[in-house]
C-alpha positions in Angstrom: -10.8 -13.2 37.6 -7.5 -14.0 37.6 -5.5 -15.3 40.4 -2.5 -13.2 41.6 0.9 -14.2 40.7 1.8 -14.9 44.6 -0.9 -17.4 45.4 -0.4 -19.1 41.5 3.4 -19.4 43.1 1.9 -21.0 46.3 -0.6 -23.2 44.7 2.2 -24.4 42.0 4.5 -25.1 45.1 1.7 -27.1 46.6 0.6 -29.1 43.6 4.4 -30.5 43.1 5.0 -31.2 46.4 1.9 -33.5 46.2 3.1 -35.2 43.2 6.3 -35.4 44.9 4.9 -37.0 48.4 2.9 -39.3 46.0 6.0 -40.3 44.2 7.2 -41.3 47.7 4.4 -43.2 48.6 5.0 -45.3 45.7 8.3 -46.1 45.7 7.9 -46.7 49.6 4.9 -49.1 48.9 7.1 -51.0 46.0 9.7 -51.8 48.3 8.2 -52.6 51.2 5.5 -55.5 49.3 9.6 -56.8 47.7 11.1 -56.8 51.6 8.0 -58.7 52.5 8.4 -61.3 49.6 11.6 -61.6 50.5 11.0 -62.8 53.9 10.2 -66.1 56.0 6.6 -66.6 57.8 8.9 -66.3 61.4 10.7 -63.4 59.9 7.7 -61.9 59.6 6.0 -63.1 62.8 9.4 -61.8 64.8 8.5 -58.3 63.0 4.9 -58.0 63.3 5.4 -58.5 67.2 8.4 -56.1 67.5 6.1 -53.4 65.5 3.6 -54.3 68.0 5.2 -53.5 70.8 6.1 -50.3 69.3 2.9 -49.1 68.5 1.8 -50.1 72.6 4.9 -47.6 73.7 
């Protein structure tokens, strides 16, 4: 059976937008591991506690 031309459309859509938020991810994940290379161990500490009290808001 073959699948209508409205829910093909919908389930194209769907498919790039996935590629798309997967695309993100990536380029999210690259430079975030070179903005942690780039940084000091108190950098880092100063971060992790600011994100800390973030997440505890």
């Amino acid at each position: 059976m073959k699948t209508p031309a409205f829910l093909q459309t919908i389930l194209d859509t769907a498919r790039l937008s996935g590629r798309h938020v997967t695309g993100l991810r990536g380029d999210f994940r690259s430079r975030l591991d070179a903005f942690r290379r780039h940084r000091s161990a108190e950098e880092q500490r100063e971060l992790t506690v600011n994100f800390h009290h973030v997440l505890i808001a």
